[in-house]
Each structure stands twice: as C-alpha cells, then as structure tokens.
TIMI-870208 format. One record per residue (C-alpha): residue in one letter; z negated, y negated, x. Coordinates in steps of 0.1 Angstrom, whole numbers, plus 5000, padded with zeros to 4 digits. Each point is the difference from the previous one (the first is absolute). Example, Ala and Ser with C-alpha at 12.3 -4.5 7.8 and 13.67 -1.06 7.14 Angstrom:
// residues 2
+-----+------+------+------+
! res !   pz !   py !   px !
+-----+------+------+------+
!   A ! 4922 ! 5045 ! 5123 !
!   S ! 5007 ! 4966 ! 5014 !
+-----+------+------+------+
//
This chain:
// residues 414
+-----+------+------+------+
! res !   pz !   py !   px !
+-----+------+------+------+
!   X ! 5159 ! 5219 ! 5964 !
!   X ! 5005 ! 4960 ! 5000 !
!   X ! 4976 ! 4995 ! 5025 !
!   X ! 5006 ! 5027 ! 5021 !
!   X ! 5041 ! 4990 ! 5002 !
!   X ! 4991 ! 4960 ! 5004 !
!   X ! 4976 ! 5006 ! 5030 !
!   X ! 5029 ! 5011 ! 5022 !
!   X ! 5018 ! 4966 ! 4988 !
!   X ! 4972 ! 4977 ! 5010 !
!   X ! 4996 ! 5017 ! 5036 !
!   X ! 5037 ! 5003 ! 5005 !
!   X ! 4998 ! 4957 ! 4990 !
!   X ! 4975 ! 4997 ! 5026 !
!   X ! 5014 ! 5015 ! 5025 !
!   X ! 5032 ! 4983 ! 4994 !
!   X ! 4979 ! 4968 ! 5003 !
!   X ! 4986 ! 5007 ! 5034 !
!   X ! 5029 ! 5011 ! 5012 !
!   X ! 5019 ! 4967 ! 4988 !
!   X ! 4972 ! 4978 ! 5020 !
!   X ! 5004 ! 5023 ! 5030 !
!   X ! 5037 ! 5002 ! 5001 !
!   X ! 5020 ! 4974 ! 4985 !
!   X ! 4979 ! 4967 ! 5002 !
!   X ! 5003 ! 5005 ! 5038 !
!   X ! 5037 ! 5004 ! 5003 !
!   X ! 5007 ! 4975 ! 4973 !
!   X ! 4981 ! 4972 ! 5017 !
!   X ! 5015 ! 5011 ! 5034 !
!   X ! 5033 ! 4997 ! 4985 !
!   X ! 4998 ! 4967 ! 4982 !
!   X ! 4980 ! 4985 ! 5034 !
!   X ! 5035 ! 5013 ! 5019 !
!   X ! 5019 ! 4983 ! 4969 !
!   X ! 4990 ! 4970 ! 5000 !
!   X ! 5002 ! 4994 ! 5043 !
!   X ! 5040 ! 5008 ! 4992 !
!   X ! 5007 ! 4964 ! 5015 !
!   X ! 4978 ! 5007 ! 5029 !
!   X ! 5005 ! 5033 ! 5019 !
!   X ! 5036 ! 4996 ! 4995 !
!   X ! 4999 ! 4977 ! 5027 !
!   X ! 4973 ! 5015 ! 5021 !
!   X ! 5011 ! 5031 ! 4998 !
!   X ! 5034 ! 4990 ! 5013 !
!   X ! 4985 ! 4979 ! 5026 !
!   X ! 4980 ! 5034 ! 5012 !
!   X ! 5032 ! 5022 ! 5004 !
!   X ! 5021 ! 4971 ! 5013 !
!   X ! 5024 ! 4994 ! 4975 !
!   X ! 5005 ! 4977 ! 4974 !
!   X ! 4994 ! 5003 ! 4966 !
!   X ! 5034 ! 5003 ! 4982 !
!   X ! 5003 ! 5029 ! 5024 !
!   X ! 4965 ! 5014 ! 4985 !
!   X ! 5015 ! 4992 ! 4965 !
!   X ! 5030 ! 5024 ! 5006 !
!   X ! 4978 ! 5028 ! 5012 !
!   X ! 4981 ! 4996 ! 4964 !
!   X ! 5033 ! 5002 ! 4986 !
!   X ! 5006 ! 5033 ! 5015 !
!   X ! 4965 ! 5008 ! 4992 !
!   X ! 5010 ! 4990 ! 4967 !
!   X ! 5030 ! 5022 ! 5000 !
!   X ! 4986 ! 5029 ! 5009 !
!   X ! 4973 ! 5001 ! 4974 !
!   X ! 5033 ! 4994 ! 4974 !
!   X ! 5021 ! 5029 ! 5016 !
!   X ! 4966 ! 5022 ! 5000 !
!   X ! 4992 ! 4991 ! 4966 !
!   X ! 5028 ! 5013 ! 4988 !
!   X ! 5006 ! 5033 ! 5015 !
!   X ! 4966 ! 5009 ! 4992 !
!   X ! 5009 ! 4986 ! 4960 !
!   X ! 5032 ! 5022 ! 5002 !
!   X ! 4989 ! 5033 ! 5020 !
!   X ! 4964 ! 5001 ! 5009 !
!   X ! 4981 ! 4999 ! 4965 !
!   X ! 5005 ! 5033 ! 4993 !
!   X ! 4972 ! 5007 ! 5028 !
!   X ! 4964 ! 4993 ! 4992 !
!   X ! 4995 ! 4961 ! 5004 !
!   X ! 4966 ! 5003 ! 5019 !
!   X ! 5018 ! 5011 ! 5029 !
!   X ! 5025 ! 4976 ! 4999 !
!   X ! 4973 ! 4974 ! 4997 !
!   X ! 4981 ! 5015 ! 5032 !
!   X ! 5025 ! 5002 ! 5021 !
!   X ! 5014 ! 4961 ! 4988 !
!   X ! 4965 ! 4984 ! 5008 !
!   X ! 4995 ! 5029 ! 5034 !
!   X ! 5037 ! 4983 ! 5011 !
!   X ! 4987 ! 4962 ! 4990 !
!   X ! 4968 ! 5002 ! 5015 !
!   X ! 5014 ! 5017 ! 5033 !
!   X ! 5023 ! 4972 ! 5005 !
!   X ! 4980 ! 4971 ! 4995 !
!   X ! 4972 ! 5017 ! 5020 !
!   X ! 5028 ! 5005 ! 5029 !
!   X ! 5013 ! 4965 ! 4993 !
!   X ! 4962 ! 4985 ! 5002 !
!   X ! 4990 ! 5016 ! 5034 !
!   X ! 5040 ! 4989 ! 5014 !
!   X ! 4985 ! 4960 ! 4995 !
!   X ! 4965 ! 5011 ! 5010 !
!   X ! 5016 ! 5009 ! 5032 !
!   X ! 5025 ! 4976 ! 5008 !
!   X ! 5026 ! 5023 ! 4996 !
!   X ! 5013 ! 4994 ! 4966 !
!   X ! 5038 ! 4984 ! 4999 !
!   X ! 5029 ! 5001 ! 4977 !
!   X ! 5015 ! 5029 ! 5000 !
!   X ! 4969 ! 5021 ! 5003 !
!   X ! 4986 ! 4978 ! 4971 !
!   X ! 5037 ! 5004 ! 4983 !
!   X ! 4996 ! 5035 ! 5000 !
!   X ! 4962 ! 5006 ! 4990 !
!   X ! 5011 ! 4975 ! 4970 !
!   X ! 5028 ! 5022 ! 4993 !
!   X ! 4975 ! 5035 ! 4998 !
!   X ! 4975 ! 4978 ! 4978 !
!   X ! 5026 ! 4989 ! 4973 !
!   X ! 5011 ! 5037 ! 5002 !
!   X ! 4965 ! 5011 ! 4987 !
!   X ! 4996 ! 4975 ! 4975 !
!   X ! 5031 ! 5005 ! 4980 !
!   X ! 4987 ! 5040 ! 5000 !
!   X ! 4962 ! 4990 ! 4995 !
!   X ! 5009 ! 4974 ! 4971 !
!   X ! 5025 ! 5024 ! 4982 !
!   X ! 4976 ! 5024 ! 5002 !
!   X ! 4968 ! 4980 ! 4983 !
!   X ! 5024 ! 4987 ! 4975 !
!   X ! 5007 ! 5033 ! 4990 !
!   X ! 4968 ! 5012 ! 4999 !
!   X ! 4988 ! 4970 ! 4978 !
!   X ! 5023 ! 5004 ! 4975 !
!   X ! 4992 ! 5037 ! 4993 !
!   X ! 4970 ! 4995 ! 4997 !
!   X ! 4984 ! 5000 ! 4962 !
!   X ! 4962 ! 4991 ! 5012 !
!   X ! 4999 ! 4962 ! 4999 !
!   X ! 4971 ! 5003 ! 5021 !
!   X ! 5025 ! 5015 ! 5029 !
!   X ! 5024 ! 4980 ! 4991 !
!   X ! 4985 ! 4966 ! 5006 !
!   X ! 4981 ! 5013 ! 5030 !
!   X ! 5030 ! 5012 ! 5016 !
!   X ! 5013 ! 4965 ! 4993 !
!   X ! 4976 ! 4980 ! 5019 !
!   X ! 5001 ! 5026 ! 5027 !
!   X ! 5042 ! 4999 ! 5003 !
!   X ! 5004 ! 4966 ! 4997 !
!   X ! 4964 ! 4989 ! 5025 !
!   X ! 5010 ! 5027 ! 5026 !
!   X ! 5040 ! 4992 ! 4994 !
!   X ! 4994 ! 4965 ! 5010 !
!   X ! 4978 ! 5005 ! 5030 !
!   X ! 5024 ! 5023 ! 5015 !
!   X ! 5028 ! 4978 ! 4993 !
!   X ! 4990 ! 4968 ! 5011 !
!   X ! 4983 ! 5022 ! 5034 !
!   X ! 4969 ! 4990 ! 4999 !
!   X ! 4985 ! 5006 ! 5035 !
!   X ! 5036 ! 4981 ! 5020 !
!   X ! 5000 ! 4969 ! 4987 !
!   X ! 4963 ! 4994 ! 4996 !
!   X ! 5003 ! 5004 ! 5038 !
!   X ! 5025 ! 4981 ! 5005 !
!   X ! 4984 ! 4973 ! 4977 !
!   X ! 4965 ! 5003 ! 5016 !
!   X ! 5016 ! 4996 ! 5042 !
!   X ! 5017 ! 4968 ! 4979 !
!   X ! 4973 ! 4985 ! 4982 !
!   X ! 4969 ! 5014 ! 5021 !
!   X ! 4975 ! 5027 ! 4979 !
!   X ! 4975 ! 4977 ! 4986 !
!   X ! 5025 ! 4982 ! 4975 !
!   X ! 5023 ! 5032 ! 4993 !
!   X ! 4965 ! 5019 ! 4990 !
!   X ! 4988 ! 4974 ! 4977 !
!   X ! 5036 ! 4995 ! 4987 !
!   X ! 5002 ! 5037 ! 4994 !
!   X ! 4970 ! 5002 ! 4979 !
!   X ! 5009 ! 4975 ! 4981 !
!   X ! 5033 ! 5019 ! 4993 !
!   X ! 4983 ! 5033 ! 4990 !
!   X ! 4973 ! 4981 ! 4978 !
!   X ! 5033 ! 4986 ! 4980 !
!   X ! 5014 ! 5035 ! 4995 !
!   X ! 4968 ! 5019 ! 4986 !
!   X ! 5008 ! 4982 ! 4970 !
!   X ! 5024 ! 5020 ! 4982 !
!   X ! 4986 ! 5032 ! 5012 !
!   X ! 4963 ! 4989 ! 4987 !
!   X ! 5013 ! 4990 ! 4966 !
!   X ! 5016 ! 5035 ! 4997 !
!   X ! 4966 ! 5013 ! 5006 !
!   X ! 4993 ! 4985 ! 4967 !
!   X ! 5030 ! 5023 ! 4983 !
!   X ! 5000 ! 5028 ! 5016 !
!   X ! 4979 ! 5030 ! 4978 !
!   X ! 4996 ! 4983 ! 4972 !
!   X ! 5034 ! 5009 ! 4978 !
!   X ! 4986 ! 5034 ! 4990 !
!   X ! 4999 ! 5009 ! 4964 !
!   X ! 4962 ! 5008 ! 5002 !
!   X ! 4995 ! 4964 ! 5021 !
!   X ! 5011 ! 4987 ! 4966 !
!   X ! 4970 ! 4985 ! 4990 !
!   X ! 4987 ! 4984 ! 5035 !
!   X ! 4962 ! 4991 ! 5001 !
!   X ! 4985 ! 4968 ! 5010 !
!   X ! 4997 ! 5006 ! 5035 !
!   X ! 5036 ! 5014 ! 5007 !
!   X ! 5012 ! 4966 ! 4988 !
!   X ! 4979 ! 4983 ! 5022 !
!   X ! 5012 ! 5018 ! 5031 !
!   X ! 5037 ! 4994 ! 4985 !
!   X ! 4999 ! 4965 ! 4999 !
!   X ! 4980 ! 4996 ! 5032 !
!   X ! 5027 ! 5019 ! 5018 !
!   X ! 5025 ! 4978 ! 4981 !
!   X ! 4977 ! 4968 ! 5013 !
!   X ! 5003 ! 5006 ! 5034 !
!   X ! 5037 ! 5017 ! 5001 !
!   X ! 5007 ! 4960 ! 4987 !
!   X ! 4981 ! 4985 ! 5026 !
!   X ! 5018 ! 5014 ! 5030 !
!   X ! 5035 ! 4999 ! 4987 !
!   X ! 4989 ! 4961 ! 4997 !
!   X ! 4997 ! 5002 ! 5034 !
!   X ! 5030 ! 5019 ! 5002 !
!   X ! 5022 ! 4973 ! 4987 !
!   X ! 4983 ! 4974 ! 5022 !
!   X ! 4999 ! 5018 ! 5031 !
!   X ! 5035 ! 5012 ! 4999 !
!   X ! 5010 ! 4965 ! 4992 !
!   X ! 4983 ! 4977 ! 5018 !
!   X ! 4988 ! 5017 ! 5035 !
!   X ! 5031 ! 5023 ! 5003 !
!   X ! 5034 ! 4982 ! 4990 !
!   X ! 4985 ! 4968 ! 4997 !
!   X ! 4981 ! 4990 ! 5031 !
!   X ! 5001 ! 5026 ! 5025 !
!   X ! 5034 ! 5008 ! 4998 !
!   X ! 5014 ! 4970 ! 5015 !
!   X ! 4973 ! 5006 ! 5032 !
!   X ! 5032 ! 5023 ! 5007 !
!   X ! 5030 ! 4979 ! 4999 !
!   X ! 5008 ! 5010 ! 4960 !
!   X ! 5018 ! 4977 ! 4977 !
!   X ! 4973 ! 5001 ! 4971 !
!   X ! 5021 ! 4973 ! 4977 !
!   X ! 5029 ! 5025 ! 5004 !
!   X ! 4981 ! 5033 ! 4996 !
!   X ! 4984 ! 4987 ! 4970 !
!   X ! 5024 ! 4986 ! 4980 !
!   X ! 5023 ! 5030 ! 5006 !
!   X ! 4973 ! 5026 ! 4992 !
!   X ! 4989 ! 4976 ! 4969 !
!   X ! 5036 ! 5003 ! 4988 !
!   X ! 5011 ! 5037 ! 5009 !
!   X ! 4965 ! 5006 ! 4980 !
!   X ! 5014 ! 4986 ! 4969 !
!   X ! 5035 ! 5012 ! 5003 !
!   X ! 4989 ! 5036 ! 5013 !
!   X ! 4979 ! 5007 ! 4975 !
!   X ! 5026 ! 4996 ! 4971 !
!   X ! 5009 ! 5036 ! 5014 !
!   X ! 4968 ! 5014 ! 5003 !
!   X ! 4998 ! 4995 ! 4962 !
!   X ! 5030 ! 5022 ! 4996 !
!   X ! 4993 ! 5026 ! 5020 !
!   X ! 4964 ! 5003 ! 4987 !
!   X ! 5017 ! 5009 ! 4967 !
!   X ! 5022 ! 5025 ! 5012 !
!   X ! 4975 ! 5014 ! 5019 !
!   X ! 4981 ! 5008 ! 4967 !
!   X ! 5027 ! 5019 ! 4991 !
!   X ! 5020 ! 5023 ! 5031 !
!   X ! 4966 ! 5001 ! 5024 !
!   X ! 4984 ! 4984 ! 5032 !
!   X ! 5020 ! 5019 ! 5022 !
!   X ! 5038 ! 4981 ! 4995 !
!   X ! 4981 ! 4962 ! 5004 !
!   X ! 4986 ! 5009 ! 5031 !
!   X ! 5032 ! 5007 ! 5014 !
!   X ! 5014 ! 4970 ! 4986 !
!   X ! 4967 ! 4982 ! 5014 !
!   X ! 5010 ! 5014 ! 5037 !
!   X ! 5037 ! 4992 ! 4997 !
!   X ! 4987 ! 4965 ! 4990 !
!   X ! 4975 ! 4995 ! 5027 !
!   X ! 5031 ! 5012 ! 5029 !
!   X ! 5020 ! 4977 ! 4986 !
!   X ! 4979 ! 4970 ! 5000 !
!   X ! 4989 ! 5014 ! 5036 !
!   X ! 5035 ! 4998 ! 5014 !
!   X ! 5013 ! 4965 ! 4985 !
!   X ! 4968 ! 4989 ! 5015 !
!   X ! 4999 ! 5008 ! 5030 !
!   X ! 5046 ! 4997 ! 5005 !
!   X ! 4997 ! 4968 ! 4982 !
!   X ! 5013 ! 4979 ! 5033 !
!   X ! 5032 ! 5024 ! 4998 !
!   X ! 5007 ! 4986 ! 4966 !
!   X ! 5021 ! 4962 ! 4993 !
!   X ! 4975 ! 4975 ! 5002 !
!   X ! 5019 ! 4992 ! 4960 !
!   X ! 4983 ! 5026 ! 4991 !
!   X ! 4971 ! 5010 ! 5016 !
!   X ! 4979 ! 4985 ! 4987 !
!   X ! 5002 ! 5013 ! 4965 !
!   X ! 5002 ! 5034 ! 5017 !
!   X ! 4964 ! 4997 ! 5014 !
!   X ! 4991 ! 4990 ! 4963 !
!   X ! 5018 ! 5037 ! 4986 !
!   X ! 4983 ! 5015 ! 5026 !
!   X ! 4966 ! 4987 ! 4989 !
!   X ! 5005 ! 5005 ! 4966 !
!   X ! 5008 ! 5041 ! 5006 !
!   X ! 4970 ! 5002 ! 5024 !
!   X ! 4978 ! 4985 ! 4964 !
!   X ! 5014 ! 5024 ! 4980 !
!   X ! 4998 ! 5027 ! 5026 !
!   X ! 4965 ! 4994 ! 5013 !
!   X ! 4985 ! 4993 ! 4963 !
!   X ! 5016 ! 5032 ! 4988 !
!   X ! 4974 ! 5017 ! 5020 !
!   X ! 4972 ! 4978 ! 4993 !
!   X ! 4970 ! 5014 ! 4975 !
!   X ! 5015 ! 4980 ! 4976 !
!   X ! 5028 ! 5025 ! 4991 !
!   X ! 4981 ! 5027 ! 4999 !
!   X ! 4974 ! 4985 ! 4978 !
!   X ! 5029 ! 4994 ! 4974 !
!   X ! 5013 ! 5036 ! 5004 !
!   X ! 4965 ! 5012 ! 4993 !
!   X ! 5000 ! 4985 ! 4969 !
!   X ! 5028 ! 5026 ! 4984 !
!   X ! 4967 ! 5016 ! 4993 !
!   X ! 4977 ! 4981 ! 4968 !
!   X ! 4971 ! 5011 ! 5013 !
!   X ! 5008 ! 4981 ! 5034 !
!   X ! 5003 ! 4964 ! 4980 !
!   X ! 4968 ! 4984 ! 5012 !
!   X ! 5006 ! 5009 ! 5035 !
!   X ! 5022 ! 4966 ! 4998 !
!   X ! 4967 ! 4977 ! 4995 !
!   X ! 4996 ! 5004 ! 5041 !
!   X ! 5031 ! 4991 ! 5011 !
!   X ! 5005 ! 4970 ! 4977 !
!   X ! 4963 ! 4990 ! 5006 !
!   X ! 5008 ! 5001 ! 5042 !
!   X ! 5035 ! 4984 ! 4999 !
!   X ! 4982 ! 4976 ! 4979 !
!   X ! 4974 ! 4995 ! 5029 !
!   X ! 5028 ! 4998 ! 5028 !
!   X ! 5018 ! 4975 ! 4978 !
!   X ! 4976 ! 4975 ! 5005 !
!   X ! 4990 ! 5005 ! 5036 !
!   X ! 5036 ! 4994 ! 5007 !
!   X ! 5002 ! 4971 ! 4978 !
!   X ! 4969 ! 4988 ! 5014 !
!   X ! 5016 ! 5005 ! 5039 !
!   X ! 5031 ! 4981 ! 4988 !
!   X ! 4975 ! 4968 ! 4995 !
!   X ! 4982 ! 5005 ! 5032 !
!   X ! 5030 ! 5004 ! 5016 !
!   X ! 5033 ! 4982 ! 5001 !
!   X ! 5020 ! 5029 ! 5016 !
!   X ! 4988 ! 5028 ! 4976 !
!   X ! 5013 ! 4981 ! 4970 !
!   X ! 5035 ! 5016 ! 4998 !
!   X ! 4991 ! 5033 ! 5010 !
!   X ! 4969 ! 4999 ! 4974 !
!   X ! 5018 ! 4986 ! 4971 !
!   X ! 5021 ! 5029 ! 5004 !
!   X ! 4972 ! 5024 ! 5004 !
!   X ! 4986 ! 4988 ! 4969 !
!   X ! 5029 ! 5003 ! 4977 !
!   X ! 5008 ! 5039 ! 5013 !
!   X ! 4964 ! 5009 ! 4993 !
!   X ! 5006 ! 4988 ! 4963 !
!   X ! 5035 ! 5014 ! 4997 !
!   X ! 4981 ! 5033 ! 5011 !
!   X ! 4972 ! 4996 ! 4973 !
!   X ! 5026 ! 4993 ! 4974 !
!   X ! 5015 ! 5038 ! 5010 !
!   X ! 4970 ! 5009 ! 4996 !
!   X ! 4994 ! 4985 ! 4964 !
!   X ! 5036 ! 5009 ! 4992 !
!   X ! 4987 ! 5038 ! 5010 !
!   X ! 4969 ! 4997 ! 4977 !
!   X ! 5026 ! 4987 ! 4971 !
!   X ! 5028 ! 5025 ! 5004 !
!   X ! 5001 ! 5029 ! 4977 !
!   X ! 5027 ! 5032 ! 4997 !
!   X ! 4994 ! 5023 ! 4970 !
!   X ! 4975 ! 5029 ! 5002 !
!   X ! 5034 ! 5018 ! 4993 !
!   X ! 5019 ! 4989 ! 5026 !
!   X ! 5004 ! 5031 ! 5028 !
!   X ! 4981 ! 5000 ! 5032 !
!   X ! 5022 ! 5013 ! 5029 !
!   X ! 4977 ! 5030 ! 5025 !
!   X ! 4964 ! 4995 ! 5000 !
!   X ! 5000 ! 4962 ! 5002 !
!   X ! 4973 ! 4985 ! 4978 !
!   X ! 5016 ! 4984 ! 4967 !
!   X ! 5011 ! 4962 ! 5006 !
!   X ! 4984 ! 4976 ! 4978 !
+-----+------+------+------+
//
C-alpha cells in the first residue's frame, strides 16, 4: 500500500517540476529583465508617447491606485467566489491591456491618455489577479502547490506589472535591438537563480523523502549551485549595468537615486520586520493591503513632490522611498519564504534563499568596486539582503507552544 500511495507523489513532483521550468522561469526572468531597465524605459517610453516622464510617473500612480482600490474590494466582497476565476479574469484584464497598450506604440498611436487609461484597466486586474493568488496560496496545505504557486504569482505578477512588451519597445527604438537583446539576456540569466535553487526544495519535504539517497542530494545541491551563480549575476547586473552605468545614458541623477534608495532600504525595512511578524499571526491578506496603500503613497509624493516646500521635499522623496521598500519587499519571495516556515517540515526550504541572497550580496558588492556610482545603491542592497536573511534566521529560531491554538486551517506557526 506504501508504494502504491507514494507513486502518485513522485509523478505529481514531477509534473510540478516541469511545469515550474515551463511556466515560471519564463515570466520570472521576463520580469526581473523589465525590473532592472526601470531607469531606462521610463524615459523612452515617455519620449514615445510625447510626454515627459513625471507625467508617465503619475499614470503609474493611478496604475498604482487602482490595483490598491481593486485589491480591496476583491479582499472585502469577492472571496467568497472561487479564486480561480478571479485569477483568470485578473491576468485575461492585464494581458488585454498591455497587449492593447503594446500594439498603440507599435503603431505610433499610443499617447497619454490612451496609455492613462490602458494603465488604469491593467492595475485594475492586478489588484483582482494578486488578491486572488494570495488567497489561493494560503489555503493551500500541499507545500508542493504552495511554493509553486509562489514562483508562479510573484514571476507572472512582476512581468505583468512592470509590462513587459511596452517598455522593452520603447527601450529597443532608444537604444537600437542589438544592445537591448544582449542586455535582456543578461537580465533573465540573473533571475533563474532563485527559481533554480527552488528546484533544489521543491519535492523533497515528504515524510517518505526522509531519508534522501545519494543521488537526490546531488541534484539538490547542483540546483542550489547554479540558483547561486545567477543571482551573482543578479546582484551585479542589476547594480552595475542598470542603475549604475546605463542609467545616466538617460539624463538620471545616479549619485541621487542611489543614496536615496541605499537609505530608504535601511530605513524601510525596519517596517518590513514588523509586518513580517504580524503577518505570522492575522494572515497575508491584511499586509498586502498595507503593501498597496504603501506603494500609492510613495507613488503620489513622488511624482507631486515639486507641489511640496522645497524645506521639505526633500525628506519627503526620502518617506516616499522608504514606503515603496517596505511595500515592494512585502511582496518579494522573501516573505513568503518566512510565512512558509509556520510549517516545521518547511525549515530547510530557508537554505536557498540565504544561499542566493548570499550570492547577490557579493555581486553587488563586487559592482560597488567596479563602479563608483553603484556604491550607495549597493551598500544598501547588501545590508537589506542580510536584514532579510536574519528574518529568515529569526523564523527558523522562533517557537509558540505545540499548545498554542491555530486559527482556520492555517498550518501551526513555529
């Protein structure tokens, strides 16, 4: 009876494998190759709808807004209906409008307030589309689903966010398609990393996986090998080539940028801590808000910062950039990894995150050496990847009694 109720395990792991290479590598490389040309297509694609790009920032701040007004209707009346098709019609409404948005600047025809409003219908679908996954991930009991959905919510999430296929057309009719090809590959080499070192987690937490054999720990630490490797070109890449170098090709203040993201890093992430821990305790659900309240915020000050006294706006812009940390990490793998953990037999699934921030660490370190105008932005890099490993470690260390009561069908906190 063993054997016949483990086969059904090991094909549902593989499946779960391919579908991980076929599905989520793709959209999380996509989505950190859009990420990491942030400084770029700003200004490209402003230049390509003929306006300029504090008036592009405001229409991400309604982008922005939406997603936070969505997000919370759907947390307040649309969970009661099944979450798959809240999730289908999200990423149908998403993909529709960056698809409409994409073939508007293929054809010349893409301004403002077309762009305005497609922008608005996008952040519409991704406050449904992320409330929905989020719901789905936390009830589900099968670590194998949850950690698969995951990758999936947070790669697809981020390429639909950052809309992929606009600004690396707007980038490319900037730059030329030679560079922006070789640039994006570089991009979506970086990003494999954390997926691949998953690889090396997921399917082997089972109680009858207890005893591993030779060659399964092999394959682990191979995945784990090469998961390090690209997230070393991870922290370089994003670093040096992105908000080092190529960013001032478009007019940016790097010194500026830097230190300010370098400090709102440090500060910002005070809060993440906190919110971590209460998410432990009362869900995913209410942090996300938070994290999309933050993220409008920060969005608005930005971008209405010349409204404010020139006294104080300054230290505005530096609030602003603090809430946009804490909002934008809140969503990161990193959280989810230390939710995961409520579960004991989840503990080693920490090894790949610390192993890949590790990695990232010191290819941004090693970009702050190269180059003089990453060395703000990378010192800050470097000490939020180790505050995040320490709430990882501080997950690993925290216990509650085996007494203590679990609210619904949450796994028990550790």
């Amino acid at each position: 009876m063993e054997t016949n109720g483990a086969a059904p395990a090991v094909e549902r792991t593989k499946r779960h494998r391919w579908l991980f290479l076929v599905a989520v590598i793709p959209a999380a490389c996509l989505g950190f190759s859009n990420l990491i040309l942030l400084p770029l297509w700003t200004e490209a694609m402003a230049a390509g709808i003929g306006a300029s790009p504090q008036m592009l920032l405001m229409v991400g701040s309604v982008e922005l807004l939406a997603a936070g007004v969505a997000s919370l209707c759907v947390g307040m009346f649309g969970l009661g209906r099944p979450t798959s098709t809240l999730l289908k019609a999200g990423l149908a409404t998403i993909c529709f409008a960056n698809v409409a948005l994409s073939l508007a600047l293929w054809k010349g025809a893409g301004g403002l307030a077309l762009t305005g409003l497609l922008r608005l219908l996008a952040g519409l679908g991704e406050g449904v589309a992320m409330s929905a996954a989020l719901a789905r991930i936390g009830r589900s009991p099968d670590p194998d689903r949850f950690f698969l959905l995951n990758q999936f919510v947070v790669g697809l999430f981020a390429m639909l966010t950052f809309s992929i296929l606009p600004p690396l057309m707007g980038v490319a009719a900037h730059f030329g398609p030679a560079p922006m090809a070789i640039f994006t590959l570089l991009a979506g080499m970086a990003m494999c990393g954390l997926p691949l070192a998953r690889l090396a987690d997921i399917g082997d937490h089972r109680p009858d996986d207890a005893a591993p054999t030779a060659s399964k720990s092999i394959g682990r630490h191979a995945w784990l090998g090469i998961g390090m490797v690209f997230c070393f070109v991870t922290g370089f890449t994003t670093i040096y080539a992105s908000w080092g170098r190529l960013g001032a090709h478009v007019g940016l203040d790097v010194d500026r940028l830097s230190a300010s993201l370098a400090q709102g890093a440090l500060v910002g992430l005070a809060g993440l801590g906190a919110m971590t821990l209460a998410a432990r305790r009362i869900g995913l659900f209410p942090p996300m808000v938070i994290c999309l309240v933050l993220l409008v915020a920060s969005a608005f000050v930005s971008t209405h910062a010349s409204l404010l006294p020139p006294s104080f706006r300054q230290a505005a812009i530096q609030v602003a950039i603090c809430t946009e940390q804490v909002g934008s990490l809140i969503m990161s793998p990193l959280l989810m990894t230390v939710l995961a953990l409520r579960d004991p037999t989840k503990r080693a699934v920490a090894i790949a995150p610390l192993a890949t921030m590790s990695a990232s660490i010191a290819g941004a370190m090693l970009a702050a050496l190269v180059d003089r105008h990453a060395g703000p932005f990378a010192i800050g890099w470097a000490a939020s990847l180790l505050y995040g490993c320490g709430l990882v470690l501080l997950a690993l260390t925290w216990r509650r009694s085996p007494a203590a009561p679990v609210r619904g069908n949450r796994p028990q906190a550790i």
